[in-house]
C-alpha positions as CSV (number, residue, x, y, z in Angstrom):
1,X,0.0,0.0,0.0
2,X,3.1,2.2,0.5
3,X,3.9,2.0,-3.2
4,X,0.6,2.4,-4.4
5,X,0.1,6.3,-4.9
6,X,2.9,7.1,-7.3
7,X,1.9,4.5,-10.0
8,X,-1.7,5.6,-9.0
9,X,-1.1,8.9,-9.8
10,X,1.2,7.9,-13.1
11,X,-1.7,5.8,-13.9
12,X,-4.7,8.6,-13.8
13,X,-2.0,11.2,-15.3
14,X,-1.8,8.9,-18.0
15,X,-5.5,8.3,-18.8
16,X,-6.3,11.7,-18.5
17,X,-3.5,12.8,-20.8
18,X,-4.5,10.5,-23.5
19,X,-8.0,11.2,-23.3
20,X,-7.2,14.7,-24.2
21,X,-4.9,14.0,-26.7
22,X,-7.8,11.5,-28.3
23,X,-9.7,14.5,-28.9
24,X,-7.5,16.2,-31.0
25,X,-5.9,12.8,-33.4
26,X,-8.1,13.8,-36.2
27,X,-5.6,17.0,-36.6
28,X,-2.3,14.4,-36.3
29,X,-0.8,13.4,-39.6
30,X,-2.1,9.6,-40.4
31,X,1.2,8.4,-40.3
32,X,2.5,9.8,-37.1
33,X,-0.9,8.4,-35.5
34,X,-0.2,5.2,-36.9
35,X,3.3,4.9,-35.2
36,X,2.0,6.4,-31.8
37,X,-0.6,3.7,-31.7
38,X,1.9,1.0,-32.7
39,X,4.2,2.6,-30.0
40,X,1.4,2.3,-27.2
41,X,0.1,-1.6,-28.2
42,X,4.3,-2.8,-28.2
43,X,4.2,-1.0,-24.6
44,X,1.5,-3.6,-23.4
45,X,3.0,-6.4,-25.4
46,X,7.0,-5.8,-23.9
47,X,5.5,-5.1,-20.7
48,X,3.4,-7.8,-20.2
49,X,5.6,-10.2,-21.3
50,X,8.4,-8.5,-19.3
51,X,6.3,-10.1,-16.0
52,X,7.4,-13.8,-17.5
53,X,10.4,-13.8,-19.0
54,X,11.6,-11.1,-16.9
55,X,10.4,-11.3,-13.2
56,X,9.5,-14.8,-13.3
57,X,12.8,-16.2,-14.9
58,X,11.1,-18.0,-17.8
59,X,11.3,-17.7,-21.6
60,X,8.2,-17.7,-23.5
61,X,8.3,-17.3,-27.5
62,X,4.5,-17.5,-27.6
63,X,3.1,-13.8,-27.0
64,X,1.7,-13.3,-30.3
65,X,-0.3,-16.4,-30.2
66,X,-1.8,-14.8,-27.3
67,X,-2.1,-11.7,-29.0
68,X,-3.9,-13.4,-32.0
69,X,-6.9,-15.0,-29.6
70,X,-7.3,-11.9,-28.4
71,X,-7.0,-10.0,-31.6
72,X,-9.8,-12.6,-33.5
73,X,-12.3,-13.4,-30.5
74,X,-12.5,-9.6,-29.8
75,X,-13.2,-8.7,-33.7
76,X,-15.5,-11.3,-33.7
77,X,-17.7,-10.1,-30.6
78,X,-17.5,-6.4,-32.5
79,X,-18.4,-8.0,-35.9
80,X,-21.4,-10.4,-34.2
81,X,-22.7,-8.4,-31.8
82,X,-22.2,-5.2,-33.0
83,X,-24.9,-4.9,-35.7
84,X,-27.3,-6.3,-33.5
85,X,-26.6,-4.1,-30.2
86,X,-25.9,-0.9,-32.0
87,X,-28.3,-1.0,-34.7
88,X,-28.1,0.3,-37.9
89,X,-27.0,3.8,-37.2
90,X,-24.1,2.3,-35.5
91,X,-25.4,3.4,-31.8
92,X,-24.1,6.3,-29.8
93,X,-20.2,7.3,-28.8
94,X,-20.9,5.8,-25.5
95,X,-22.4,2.5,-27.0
96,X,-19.3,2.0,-29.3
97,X,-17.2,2.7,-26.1
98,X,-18.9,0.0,-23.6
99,X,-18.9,-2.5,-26.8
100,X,-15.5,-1.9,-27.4
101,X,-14.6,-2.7,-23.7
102,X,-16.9,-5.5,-23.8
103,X,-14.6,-7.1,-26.2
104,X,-11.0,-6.1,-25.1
105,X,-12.4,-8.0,-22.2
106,X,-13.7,-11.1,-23.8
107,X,-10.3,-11.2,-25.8
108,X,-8.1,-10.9,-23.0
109,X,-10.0,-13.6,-20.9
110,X,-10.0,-15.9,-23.9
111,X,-6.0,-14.8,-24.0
112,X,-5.6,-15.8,-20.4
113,X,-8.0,-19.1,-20.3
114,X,-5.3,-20.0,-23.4
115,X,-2.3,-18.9,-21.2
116,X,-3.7,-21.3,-18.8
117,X,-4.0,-24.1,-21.2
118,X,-0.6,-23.8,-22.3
119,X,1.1,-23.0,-18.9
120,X,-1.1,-26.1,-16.4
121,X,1.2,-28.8,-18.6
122,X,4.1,-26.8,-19.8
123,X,5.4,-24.6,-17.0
124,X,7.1,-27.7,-15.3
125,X,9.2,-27.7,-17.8
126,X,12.5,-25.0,-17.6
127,X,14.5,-23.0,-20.3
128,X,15.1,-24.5,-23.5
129,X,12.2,-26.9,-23.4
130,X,9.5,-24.3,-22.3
131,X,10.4,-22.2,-24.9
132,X,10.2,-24.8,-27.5
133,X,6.2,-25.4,-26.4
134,X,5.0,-21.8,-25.9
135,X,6.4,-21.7,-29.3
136,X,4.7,-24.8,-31.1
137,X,1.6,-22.8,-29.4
138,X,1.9,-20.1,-31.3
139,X,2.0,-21.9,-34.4
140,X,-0.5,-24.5,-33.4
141,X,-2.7,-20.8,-33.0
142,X,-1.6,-19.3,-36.4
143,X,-2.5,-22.5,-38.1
144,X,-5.6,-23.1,-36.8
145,X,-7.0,-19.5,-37.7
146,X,-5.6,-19.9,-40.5
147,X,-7.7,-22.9,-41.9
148,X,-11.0,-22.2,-40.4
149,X,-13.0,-20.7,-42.8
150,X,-15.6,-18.8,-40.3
151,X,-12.5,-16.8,-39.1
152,X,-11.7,-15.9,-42.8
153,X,-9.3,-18.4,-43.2
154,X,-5.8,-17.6,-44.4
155,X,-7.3,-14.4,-45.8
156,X,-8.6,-13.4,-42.0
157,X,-11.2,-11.1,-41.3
158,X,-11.9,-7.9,-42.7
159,X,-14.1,-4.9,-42.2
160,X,-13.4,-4.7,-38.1
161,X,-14.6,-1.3,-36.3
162,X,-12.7,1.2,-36.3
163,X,-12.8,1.6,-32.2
164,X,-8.8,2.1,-31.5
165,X,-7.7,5.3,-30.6
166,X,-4.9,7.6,-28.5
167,X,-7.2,6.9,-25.2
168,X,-8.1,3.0,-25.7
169,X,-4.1,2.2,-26.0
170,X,-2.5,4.4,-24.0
171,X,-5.2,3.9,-20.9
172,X,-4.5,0.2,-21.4
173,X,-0.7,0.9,-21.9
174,X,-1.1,2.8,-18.6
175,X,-3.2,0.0,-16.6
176,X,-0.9,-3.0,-18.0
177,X,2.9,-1.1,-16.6
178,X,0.1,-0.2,-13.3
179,X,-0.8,-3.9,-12.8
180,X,2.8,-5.8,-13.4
181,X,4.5,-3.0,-11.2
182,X,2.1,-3.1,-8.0
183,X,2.0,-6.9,-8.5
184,X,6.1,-7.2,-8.8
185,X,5.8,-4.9,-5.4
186,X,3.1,-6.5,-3.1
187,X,4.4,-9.4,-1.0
188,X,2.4,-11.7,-3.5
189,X,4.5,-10.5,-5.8
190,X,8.0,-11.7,-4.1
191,X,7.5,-15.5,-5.1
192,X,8.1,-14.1,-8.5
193,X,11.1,-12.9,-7.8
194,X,12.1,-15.7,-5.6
195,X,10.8,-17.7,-8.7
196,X,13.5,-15.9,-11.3
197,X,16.4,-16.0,-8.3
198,X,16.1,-19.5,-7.3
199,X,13.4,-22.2,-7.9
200,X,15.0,-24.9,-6.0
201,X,15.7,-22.8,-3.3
202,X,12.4,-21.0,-3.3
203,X,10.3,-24.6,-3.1
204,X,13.0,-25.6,-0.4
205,X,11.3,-22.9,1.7
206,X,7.6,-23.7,0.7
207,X,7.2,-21.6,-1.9
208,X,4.4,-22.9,-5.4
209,X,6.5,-22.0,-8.3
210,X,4.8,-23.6,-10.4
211,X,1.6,-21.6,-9.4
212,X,3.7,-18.3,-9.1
213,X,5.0,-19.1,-12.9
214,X,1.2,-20.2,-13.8
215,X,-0.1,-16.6,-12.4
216,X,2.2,-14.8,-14.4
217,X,1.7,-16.6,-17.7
218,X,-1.9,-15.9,-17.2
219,X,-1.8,-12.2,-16.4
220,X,0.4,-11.6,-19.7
221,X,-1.7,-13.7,-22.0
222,X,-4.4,-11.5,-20.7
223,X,-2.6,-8.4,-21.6
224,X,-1.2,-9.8,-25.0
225,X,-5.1,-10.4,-25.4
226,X,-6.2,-6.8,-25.3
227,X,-3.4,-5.9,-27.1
228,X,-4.4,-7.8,-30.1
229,X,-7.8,-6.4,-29.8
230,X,-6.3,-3.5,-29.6
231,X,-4.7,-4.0,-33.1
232,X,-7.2,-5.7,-34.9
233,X,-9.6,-2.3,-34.0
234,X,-7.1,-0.2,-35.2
235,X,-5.7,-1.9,-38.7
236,X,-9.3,-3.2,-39.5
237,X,-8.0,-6.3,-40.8
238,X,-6.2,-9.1,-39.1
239,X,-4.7,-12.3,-40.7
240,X,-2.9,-15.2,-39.6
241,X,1.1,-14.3,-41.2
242,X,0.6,-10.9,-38.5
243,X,0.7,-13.3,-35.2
244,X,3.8,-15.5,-36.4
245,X,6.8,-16.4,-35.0
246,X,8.6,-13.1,-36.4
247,X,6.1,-11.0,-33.9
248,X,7.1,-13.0,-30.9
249,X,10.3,-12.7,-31.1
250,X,10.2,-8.8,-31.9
251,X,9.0,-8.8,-28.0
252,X,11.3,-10.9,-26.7
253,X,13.8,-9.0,-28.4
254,X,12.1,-5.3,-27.0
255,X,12.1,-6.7,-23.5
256,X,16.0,-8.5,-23.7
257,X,16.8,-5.4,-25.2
258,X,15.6,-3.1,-22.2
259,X,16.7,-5.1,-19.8
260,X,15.1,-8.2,-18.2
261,X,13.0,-7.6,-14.9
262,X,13.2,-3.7,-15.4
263,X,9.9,-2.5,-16.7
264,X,11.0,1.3,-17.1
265,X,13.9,-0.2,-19.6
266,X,11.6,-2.2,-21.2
267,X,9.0,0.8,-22.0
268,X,12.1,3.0,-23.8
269,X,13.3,-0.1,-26.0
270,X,9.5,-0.8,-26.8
271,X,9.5,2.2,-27.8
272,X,12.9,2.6,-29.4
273,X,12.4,-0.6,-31.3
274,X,9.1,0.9,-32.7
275,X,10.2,4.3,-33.6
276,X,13.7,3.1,-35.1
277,X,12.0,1.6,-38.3
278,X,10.3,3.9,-39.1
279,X,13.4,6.6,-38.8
280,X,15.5,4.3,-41.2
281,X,12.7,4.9,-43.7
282,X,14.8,7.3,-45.6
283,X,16.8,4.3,-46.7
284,X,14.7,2.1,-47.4
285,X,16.4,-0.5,-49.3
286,X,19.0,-1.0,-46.7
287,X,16.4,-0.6,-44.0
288,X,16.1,-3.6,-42.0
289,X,20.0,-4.5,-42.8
290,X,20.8,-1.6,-40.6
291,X,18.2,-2.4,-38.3
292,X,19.5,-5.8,-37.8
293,X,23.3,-4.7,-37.3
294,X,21.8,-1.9,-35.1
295,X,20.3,-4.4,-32.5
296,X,23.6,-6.8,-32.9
297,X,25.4,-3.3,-31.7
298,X,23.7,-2.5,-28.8
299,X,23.8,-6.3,-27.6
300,X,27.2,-6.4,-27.9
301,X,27.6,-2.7,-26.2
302,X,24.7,-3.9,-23.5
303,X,24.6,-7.4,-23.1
304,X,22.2,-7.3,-20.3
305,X,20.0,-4.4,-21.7
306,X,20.3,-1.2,-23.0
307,X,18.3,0.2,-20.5
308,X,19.2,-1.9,-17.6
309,X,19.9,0.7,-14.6
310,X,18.3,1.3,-11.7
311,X,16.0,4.2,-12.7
312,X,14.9,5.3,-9.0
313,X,18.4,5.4,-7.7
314,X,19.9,7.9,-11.0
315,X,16.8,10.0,-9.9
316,X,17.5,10.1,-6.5
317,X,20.9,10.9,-7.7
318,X,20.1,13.4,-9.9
319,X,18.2,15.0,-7.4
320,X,21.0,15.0,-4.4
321,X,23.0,17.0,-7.0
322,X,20.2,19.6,-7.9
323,X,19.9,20.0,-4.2
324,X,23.6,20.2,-3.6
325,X,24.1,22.8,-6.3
326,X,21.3,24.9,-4.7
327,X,23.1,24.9,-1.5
């Protein structure tokens, strides 16, 4: 409870700010839009997976399965139910709204009863081997949505709402770095990090790993969940080839990248990794060869994460010098 009212107040800040940003995004350049939204949803994905591989001490190369249930089960509430509940005239702003939460919902849970699914059997397992499962997962996902033909097949589905904006991402952005810190920080949260330091040593003294590591996968499924929905409201279409095993490791290479277990350092190389791209636009042909050498660089440079440093201690540094300086 001690910790609570800074990420509190970061939290509400944050809402608030992108509410009133949402109301002026028709005046932002398409593009620029497009790459602040993409920025926001690779926040949730980073972060959330950040509370696996990164507090718990597992590797997971599954995420963007989970981000593909939640991604189709959330356009298919939207496509289903939304004719029906909204009517013709496509209902009021308020209507859209509470559908639109309605089905980040139902996508996350549907994320996290398939995070559950995966993790009851697999999370026994340790390094090498669990990463090999989460990944057939996510290809045992892509497959399957991509031969059911209700889905849209290997074509996927088309003509989704256009519901994602500045507020719906950066709220969730906001409430998914909210959750995983206040969990890391409550005493619950300590048989994570008992989890990643030692698991013998941690079951020596009593403690469920298994559970602790079950808890965790479920809680970033869920997040990887509305983060598809997120997506799939915001690019209107959604097929199979965007949830492969390219995608996953894009977010296990975000949270390596900013440093594993350090949620602030995963945030800056979420969004570095996002924005970067898009900078090396202006040569294109060359693009993602410079991208690639770019990340080889800064692993060799920072082989445990770019932005691995303890960001409350600089601060408190920074501010014993302001203070010092004044005196």
């Amino acid at each position: 409870m001690r910790t609570l009212p800074k990420p509190l107040i970061a939290l509400v800040a944050t809402v608030l700010l992108a509410f009133g940003v949402s109301h002026f995004s028709d005046r932002i350049d398409p593009y620029y839009l497009d790459v602040m939204i993409g920025v926001g949803i690779n926040v949730i994905l980073a972060v959330s997976l950040n509370l696996v591989n990164g507090y718990t001490g597992q590797f997971s190369l599954g995420h963007a399965g989970f981000m593909s249930v939640g991604a189709y089960l959330s356009a298919a509430v939207t496509l289903l139910l939304g004719p029906r509940l909204l009517g013709e005239d496509g209902g009021s702003a308020l209507q859209q709204g509470l559908l639109f939460l309605a089905a980040l919902a139902m996508g996350g849970c549907g994320a996290a009863l398939a995070g559950l699914a995966v993790g009851i059997p697999s999370l026994r397992l340790k390094g090498d081997y669990l990463a090999l499962v989460t990944l057939g997962f996510g290809e045992i996902i892509r497959v399957i949505f991509q031969n059911v033909d209700a889905l849209g097949g290997a074509l996927g589905l088309n003509g989704i709402p256009n519901y994602t904006n500045v507020f719906w991402v950066y709220s969730f952005a906001a409430l998914t770095v909210f959750t995983v810190v206040c969990l890391v920080r409550s005493t619950y949260g300590r048989g994570f990090l008992a989890t990643q330091d030692d698991e013998i040593a941690a079951e020596a003294v009593g403690i469920d790993t298994t559970r602790y590591k079950i808890v965790a996968f479920v809680v970033g499924a869920f997040f990887a969940g509305v983060a598809g929905g997120l997506y799939g409201h915001f690019k209107l279409t959604i097929t199979p080839t965007g949830f492969d095993f390219t995608k996953s490791i894009e977010i296990v290479v975000m949270v390596i990248l900013g440093g594993m277990g350090n949620t602030p350092g995963v945030i800056m190389a979420a969004i570095l990794l996002t924005v970067l791209p898009e900078m090396l636009r202006a040569v294109e042909q060359y693009r993602m060869v410079l991208y690639s050498l770019l990340l080889i660089v800064l692993m060799l440079v920072r082989p445990k994460g770019l932005f691995n440093f303890d960001f409350t201690a600089l601060a408190a540094r920074l501010r014993w010098r302001y203070l010092a300086s004044r005196k």
